[in-house]
N, CA, C and O atoms as a printed pandas DataFrame, in Angstrom:
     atom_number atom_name residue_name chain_id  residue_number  x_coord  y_coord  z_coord
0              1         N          UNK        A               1   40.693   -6.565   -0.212
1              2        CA          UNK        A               1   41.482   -6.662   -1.430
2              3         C          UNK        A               1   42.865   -6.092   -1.195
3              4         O          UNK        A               1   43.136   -5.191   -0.401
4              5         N          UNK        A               2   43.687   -6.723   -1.975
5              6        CA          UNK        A               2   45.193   -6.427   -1.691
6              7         C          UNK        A               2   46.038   -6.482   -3.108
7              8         O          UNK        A               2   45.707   -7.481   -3.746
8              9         N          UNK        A               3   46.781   -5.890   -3.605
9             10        CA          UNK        A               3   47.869   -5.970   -4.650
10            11         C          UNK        A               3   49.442   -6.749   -4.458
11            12         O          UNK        A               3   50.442   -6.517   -3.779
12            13         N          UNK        A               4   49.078   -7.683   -5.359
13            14        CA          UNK        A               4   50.221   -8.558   -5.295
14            15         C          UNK        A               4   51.520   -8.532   -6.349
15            16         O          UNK        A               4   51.388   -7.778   -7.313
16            17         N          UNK        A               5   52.726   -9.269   -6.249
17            18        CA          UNK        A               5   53.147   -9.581   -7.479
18            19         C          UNK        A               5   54.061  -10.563   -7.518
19            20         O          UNK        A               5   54.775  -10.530   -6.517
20            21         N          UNK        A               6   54.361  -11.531   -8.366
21            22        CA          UNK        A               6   55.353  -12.547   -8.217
22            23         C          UNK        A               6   55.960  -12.526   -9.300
23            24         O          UNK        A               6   55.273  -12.230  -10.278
24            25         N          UNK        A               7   57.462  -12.831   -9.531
25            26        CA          UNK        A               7   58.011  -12.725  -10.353
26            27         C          UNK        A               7   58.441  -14.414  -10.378
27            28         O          UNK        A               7   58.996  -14.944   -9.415
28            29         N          UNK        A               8   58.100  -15.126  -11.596
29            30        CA          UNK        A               8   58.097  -16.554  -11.592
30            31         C          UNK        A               8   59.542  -16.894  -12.933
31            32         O          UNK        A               8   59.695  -16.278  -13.988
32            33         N          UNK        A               9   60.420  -18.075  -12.383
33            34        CA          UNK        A               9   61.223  -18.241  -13.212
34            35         C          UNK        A               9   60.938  -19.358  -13.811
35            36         O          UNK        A               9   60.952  -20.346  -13.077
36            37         N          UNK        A              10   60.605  -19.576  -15.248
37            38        CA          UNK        A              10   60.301  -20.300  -16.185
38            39         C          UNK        A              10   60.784  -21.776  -16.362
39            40         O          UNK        A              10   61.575  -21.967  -17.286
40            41         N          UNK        A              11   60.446  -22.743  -15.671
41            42        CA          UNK        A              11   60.966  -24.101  -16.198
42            43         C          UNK        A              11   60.000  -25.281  -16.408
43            44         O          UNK        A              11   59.602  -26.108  -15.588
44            45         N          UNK        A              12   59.682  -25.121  -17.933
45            46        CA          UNK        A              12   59.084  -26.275  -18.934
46            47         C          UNK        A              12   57.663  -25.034  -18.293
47            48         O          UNK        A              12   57.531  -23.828  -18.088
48            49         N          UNK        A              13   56.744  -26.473  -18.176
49            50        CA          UNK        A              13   55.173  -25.470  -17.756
50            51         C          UNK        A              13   55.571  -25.118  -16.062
51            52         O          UNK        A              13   56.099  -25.748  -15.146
52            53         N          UNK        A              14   55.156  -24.137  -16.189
53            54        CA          UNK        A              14   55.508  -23.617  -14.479
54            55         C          UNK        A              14   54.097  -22.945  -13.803
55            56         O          UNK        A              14   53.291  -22.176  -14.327
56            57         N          UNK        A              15   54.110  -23.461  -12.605
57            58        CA          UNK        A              15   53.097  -23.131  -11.705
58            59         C          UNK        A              15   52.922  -21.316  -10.903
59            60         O          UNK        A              15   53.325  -21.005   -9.782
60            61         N          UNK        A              16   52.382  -20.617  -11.669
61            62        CA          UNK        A              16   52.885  -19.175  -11.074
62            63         C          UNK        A              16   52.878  -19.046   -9.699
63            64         O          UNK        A              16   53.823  -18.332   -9.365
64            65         N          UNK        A              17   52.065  -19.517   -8.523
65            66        CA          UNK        A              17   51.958  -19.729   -7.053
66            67         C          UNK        A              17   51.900  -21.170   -6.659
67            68         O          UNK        A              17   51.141  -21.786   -7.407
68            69         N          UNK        A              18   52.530  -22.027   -5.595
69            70        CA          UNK        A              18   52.290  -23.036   -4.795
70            71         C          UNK        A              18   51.069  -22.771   -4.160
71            72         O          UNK        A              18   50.054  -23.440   -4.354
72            73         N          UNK        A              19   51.165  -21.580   -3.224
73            74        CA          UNK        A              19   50.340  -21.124   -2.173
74            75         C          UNK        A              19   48.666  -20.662   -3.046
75            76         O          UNK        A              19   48.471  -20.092   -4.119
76            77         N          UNK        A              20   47.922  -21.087   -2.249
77            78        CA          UNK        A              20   46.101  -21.036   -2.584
78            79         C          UNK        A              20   46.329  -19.468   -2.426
79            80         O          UNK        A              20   46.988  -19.352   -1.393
80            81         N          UNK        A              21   46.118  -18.348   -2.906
81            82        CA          UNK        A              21   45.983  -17.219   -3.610
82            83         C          UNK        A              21   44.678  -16.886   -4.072
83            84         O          UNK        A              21   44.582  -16.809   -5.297
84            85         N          UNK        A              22   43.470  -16.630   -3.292
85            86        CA          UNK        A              22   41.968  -15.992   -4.440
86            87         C          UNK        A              22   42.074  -15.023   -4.704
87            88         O          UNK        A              22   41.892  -14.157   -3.848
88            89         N          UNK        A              23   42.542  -14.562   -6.479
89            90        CA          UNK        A              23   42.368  -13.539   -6.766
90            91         C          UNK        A              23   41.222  -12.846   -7.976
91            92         O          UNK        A              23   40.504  -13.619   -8.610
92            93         N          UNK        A              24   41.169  -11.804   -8.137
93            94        CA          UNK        A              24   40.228  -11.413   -8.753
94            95         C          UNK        A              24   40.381  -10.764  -10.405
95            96         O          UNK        A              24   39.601  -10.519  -11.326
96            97         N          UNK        A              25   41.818  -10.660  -10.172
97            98        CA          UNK        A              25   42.193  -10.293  -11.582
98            99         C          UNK        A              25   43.999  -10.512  -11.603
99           100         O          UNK        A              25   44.737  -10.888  -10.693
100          101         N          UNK        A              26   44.133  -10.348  -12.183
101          102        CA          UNK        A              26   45.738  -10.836  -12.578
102          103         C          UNK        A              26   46.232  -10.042  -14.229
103          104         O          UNK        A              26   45.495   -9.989  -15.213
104          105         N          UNK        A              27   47.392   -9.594  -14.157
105          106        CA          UNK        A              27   48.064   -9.311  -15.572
106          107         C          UNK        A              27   49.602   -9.903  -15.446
107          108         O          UNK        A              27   50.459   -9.953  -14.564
108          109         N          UNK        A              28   49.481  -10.299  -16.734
109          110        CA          UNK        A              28   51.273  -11.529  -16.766
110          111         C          UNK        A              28   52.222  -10.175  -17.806
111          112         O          UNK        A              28   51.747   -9.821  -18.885
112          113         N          UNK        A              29   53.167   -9.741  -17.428
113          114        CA          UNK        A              29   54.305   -8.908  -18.067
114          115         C          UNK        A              29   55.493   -9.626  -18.625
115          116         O          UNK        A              29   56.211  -10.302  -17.888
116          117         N          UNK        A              30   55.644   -9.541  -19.481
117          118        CA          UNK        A              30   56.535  -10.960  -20.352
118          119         C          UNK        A              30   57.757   -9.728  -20.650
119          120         O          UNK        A              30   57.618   -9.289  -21.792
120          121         N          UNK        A              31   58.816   -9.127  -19.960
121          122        CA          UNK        A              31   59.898   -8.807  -20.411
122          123         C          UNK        A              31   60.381   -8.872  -22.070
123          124         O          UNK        A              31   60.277   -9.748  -22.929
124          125         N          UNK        A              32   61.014   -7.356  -22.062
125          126        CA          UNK        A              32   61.914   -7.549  -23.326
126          127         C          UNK        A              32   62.620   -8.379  -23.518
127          128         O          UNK        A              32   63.169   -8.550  -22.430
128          129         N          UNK        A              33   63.074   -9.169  -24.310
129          130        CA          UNK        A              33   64.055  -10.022  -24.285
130          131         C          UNK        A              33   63.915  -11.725  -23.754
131          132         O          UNK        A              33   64.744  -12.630  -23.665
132          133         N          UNK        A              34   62.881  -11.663  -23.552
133          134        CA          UNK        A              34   62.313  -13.126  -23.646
134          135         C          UNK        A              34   61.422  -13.459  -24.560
135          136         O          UNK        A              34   60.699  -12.664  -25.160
136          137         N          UNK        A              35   61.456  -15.072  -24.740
137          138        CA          UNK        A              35   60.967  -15.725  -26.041
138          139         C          UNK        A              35   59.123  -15.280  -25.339
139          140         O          UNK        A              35   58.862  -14.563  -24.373
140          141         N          UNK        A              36   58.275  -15.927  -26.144
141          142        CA          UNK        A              36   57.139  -15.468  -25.909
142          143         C          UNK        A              36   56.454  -16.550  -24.996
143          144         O          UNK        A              36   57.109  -17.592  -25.026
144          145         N          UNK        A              37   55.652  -16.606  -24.416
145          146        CA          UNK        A              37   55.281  -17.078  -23.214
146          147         C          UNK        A              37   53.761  -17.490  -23.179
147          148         O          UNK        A              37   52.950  -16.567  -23.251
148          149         N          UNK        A              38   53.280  -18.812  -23.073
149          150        CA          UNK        A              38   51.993  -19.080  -22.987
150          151         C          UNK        A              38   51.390  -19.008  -21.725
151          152         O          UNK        A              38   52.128  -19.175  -20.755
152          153         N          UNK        A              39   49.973  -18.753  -21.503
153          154        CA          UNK        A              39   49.584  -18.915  -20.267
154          155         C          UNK        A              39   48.087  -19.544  -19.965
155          156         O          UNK        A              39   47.184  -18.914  -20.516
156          157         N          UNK        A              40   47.823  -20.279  -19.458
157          158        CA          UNK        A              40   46.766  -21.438  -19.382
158          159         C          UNK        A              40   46.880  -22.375  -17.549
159          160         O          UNK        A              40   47.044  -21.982  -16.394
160          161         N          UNK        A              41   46.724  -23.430  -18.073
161          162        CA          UNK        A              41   46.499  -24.793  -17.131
162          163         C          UNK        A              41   47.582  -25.743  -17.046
163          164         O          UNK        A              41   48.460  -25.781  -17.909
164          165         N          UNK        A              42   47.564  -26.408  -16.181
165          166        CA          UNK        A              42   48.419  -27.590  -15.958
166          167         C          UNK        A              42   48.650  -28.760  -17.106
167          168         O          UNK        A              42   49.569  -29.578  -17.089
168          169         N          UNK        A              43   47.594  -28.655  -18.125
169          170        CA          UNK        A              43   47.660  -29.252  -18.936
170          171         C          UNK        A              43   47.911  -28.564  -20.246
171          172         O          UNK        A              43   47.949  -29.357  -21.187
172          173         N          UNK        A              44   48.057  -27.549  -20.502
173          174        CA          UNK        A              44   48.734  -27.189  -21.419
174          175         C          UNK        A              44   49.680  -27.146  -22.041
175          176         O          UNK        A              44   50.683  -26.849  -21.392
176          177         N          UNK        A              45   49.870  -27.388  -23.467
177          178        CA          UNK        A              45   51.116  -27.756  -24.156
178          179         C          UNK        A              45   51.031  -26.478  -25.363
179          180         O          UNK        A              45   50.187  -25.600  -25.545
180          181         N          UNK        A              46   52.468  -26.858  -26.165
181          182        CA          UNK        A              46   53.153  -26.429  -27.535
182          183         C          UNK        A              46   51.331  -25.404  -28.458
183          184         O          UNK        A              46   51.294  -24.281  -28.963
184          185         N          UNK        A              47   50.171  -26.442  -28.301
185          186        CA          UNK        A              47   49.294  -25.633  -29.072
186          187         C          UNK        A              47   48.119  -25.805  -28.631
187          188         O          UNK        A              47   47.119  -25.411  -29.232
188          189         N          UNK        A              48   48.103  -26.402  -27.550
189          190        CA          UNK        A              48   46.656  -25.781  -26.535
190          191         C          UNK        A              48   46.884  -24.757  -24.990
191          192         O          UNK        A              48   47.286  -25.065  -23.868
192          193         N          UNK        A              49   46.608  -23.994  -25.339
193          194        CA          UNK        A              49   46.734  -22.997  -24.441
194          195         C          UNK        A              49   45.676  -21.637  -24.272
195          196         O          UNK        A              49   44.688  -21.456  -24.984
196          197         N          UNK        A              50   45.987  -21.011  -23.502
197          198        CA          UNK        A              50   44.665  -19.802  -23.291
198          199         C          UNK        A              50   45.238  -18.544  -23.865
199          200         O          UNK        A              50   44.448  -17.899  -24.555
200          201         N          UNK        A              51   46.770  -17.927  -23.687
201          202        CA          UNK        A              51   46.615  -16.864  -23.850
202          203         C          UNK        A              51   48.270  -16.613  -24.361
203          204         O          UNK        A              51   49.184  -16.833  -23.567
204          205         N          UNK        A              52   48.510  -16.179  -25.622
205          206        CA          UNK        A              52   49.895  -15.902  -25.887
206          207         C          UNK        A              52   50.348  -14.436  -25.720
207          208         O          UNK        A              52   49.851  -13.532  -26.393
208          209         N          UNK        A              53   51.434  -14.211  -24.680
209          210        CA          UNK        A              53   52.216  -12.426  -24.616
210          211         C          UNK        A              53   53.461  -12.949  -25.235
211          212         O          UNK        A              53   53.785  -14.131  -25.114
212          213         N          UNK        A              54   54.081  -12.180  -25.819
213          214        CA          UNK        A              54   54.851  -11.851  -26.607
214          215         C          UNK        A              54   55.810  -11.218  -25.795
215          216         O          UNK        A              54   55.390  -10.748  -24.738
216          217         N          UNK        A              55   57.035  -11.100  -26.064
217          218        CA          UNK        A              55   58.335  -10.501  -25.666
218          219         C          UNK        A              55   57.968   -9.243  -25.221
219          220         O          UNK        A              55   57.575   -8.480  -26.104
220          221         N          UNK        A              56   57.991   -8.789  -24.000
221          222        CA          UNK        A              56   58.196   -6.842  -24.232
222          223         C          UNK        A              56   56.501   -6.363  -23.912
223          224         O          UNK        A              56   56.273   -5.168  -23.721
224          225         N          UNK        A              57   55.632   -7.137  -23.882
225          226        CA          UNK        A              57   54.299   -7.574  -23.859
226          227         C          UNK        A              57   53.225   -7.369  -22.474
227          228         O          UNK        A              57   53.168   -8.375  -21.767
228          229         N          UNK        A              58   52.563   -6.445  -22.117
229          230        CA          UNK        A              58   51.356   -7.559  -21.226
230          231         C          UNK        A              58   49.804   -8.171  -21.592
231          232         O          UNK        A              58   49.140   -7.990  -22.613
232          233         N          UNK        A              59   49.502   -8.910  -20.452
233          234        CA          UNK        A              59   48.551   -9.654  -21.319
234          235         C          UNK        A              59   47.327   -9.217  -21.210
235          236         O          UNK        A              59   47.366   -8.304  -20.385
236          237         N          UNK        A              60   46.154   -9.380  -21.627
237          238        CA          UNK        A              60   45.210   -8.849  -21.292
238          239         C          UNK        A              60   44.754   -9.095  -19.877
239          240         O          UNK        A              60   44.966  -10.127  -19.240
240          241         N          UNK        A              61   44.131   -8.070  -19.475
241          242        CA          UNK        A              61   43.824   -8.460  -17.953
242          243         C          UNK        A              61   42.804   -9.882  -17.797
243          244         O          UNK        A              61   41.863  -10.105  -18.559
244          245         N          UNK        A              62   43.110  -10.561  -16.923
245          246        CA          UNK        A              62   42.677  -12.195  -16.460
246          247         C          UNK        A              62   41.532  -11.366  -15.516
247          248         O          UNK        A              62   42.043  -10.644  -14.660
248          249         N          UNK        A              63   40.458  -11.375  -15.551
249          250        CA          UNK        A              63   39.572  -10.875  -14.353
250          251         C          UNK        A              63   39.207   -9.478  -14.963
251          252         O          UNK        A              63   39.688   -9.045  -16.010
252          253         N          UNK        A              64   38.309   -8.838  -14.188
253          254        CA          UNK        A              64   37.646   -9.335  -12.714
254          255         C          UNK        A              64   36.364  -10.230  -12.564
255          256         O          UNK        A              64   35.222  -10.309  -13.017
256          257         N          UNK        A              65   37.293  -10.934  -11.570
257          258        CA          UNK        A              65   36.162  -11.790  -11.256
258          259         C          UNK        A              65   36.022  -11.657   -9.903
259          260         O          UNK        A              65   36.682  -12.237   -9.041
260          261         N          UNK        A              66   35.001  -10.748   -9.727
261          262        CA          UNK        A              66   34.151  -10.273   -8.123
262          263         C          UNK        A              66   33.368  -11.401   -7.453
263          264         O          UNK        A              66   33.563  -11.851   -6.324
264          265         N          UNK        A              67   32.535  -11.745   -8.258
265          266        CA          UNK        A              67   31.550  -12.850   -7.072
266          267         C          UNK        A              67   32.400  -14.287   -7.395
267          268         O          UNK        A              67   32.220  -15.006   -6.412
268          269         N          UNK        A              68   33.221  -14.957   -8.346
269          270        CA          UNK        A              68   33.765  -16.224   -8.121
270          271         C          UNK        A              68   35.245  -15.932   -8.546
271          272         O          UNK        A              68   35.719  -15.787   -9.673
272          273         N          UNK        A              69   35.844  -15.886   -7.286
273          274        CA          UNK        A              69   37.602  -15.673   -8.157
274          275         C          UNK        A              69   38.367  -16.571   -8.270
275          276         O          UNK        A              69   38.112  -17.346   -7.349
276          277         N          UNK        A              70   39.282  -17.000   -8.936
277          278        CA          UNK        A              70   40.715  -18.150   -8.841
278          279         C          UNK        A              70   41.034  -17.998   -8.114
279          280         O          UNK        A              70   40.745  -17.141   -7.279
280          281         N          UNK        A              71   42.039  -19.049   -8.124
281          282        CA          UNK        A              71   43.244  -19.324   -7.294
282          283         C          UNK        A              71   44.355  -19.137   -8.022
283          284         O          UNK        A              71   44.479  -19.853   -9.016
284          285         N          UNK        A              72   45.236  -18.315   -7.764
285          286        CA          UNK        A              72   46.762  -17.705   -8.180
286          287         C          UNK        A              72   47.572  -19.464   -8.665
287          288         O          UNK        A              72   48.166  -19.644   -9.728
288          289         N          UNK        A              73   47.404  -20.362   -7.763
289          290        CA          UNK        A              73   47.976  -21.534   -7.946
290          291         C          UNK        A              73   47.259  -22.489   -8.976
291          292         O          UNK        A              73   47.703  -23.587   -9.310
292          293         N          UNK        A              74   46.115  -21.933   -9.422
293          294        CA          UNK        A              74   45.585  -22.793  -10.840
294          295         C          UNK        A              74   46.314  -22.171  -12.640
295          296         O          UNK        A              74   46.173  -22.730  -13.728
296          297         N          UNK        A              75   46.893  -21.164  -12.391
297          298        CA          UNK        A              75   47.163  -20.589  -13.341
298          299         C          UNK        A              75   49.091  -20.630  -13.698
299          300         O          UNK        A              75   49.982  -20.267  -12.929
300          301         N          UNK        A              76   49.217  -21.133  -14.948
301          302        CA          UNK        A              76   50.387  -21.415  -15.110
302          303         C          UNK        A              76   51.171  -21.124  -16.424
303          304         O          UNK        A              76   50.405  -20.978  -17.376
304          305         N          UNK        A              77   52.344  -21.013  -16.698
305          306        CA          UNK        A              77   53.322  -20.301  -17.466
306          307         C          UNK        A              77   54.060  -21.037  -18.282
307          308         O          UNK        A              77   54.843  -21.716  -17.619
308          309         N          UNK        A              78   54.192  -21.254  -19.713
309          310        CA          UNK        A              78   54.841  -21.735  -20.456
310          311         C          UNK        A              78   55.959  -20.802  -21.435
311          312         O          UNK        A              78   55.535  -19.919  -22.181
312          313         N          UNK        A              79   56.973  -21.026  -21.357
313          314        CA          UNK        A              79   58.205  -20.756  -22.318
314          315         C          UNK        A              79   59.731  -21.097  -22.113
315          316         O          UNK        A              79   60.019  -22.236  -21.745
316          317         N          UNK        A              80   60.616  -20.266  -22.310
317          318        CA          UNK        A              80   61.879  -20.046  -22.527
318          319         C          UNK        A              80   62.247  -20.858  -20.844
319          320         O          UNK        A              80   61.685  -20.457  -19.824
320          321         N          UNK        A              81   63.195  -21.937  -20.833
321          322        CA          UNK        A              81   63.414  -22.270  -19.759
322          323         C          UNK        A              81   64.247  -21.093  -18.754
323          324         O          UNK        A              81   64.662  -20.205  -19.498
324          325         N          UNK        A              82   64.520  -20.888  -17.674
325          326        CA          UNK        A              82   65.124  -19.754  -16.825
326          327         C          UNK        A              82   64.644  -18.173  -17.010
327          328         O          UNK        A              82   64.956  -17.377  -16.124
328          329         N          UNK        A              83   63.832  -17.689  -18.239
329          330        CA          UNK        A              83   63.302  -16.816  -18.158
330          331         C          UNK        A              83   62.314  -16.164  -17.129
331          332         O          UNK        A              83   61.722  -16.930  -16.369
332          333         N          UNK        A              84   62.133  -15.101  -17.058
333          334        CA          UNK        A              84   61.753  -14.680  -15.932
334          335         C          UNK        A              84   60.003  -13.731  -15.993
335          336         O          UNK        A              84   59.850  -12.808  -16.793
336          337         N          UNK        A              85   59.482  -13.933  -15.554
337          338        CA          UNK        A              85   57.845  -13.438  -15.907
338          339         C          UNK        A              85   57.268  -13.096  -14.870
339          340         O          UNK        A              85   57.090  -13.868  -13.928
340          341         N          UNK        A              86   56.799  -11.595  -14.894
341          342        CA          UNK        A              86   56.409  -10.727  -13.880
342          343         C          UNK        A              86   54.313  -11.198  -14.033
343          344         O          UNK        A              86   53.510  -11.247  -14.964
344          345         N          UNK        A              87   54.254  -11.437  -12.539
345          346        CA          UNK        A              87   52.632  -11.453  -12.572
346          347         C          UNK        A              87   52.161  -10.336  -11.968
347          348         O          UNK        A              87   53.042  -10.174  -11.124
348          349         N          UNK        A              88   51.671   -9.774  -11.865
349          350        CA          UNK        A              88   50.201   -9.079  -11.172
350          351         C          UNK        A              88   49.180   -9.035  -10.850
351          352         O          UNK        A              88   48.310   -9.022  -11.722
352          353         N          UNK        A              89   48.732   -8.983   -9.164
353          354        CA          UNK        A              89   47.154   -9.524   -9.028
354          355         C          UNK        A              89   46.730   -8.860   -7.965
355          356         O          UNK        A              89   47.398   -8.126   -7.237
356          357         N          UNK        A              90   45.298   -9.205   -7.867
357          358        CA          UNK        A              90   44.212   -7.906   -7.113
358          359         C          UNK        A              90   43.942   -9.583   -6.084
359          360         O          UNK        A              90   43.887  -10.700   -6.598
360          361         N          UNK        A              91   43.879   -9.427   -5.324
361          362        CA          UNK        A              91   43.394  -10.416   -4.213
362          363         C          UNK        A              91   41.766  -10.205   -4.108
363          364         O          UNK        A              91   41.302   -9.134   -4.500
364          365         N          UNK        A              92   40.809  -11.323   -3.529
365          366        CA          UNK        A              92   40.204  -11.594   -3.280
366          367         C          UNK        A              92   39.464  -10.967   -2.058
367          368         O          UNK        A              92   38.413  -11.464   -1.652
């Protein structure tokens, strides 16, 4: 296990990793001063989504998931275009 973090810049729905990433838990930090930020799937829009943080915000922790974990690159970011959104994650 290892501690990660990516800081992802926001345009339309955004992919938080390219790279295959198994992690076991993850927390999304949504900065002061940005609009509020959805977080879900590739298919998520305007009012289906998994999880809303708020400006100034983090989210509830995503995980742990010990015996079956994600992939950092299935999980993705909706809001404010150019805004900027801090992730956090426990590796696999």
């Amino acid at each position: 296990m290892a501690l990660g973090q990516v800081s992802v810049t926001l345009a339309g729905t955004t992919q938080v990793s390219a790279t295959r990433i198994p992690v076991n838990q993850v927390i999304i930090h949504n900065p002061t001063g940005n609009g509020s930020v959805t977080v879900g799937t590739a298919s998520m829009d305007a009012t289906n989504y998994g999880i809303l943080v708020a400006a100034g915000a983090n989210s509830p922790p995503i995980g742990p998931f010990n015996a079956a974990p994600f992939n950092l690159n299935e999980l993705y970011l909706r809001g404010t275009d150019t805004q900027v959104v801090r992730v956090f994650y426990i590796t696999h």
